[in-house]
C-alpha positions in Angstrom: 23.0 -19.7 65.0 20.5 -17.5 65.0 16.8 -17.7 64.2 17.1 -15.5 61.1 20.5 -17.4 59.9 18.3 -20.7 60.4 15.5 -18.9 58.6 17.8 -17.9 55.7 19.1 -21.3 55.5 15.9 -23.2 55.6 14.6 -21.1 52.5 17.6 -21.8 50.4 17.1 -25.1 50.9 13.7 -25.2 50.2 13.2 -23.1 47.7 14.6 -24.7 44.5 12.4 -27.8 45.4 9.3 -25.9 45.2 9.0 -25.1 41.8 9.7 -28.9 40.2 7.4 -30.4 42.8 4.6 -27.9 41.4 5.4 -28.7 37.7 5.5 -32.4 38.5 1.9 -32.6 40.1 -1.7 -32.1 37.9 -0.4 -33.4 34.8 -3.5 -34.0 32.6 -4.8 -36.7 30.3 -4.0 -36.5 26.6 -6.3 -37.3 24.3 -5.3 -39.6 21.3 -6.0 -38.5 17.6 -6.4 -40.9 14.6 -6.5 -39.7 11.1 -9.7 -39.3 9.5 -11.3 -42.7 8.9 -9.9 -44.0 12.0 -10.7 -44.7 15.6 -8.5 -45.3 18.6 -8.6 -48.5 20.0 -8.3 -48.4 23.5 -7.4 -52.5 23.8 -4.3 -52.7 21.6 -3.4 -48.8 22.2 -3.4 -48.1 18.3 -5.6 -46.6 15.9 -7.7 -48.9 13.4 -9.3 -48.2 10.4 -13.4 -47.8 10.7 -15.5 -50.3 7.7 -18.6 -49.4 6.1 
C-alpha cells in the first residue's frame, strides 16, 4: 500500500470518532431551580419549602 492509500484510510477511520469524542468532553454543571418559596437541598437532592 501506499503512503497516501494508508493516509486515506487512517482518516476514514478516524474521522467519525472525532466529533462524538468532542461532544462527549466539557459538559457543564446544571444548576437546579425550585419554585418560588423554595430552596434546593443539596443533602436529600430535592427542593424544600423555606419557613418564616
Amino acid at each position: 500500500m501506499t503512503f497516501k492509500t494508508l493516509l486515506t484510510a487512517a482518516v476514514l477511520l478516524i474521522g467519525p470518532v472525532l466529533p462524538v469524542y468532542a461532544a462527549c468532553s466539557g459538559h457543564s454543571s446544571q444548576a437546579m431551580t425550585c419554585a418560588e418559596g423554595s430552596v434546593y437541598d443539596p443533602e436529600t437532592g430535592t427542593c424544600t419549602v423555606v419557613s418564616g
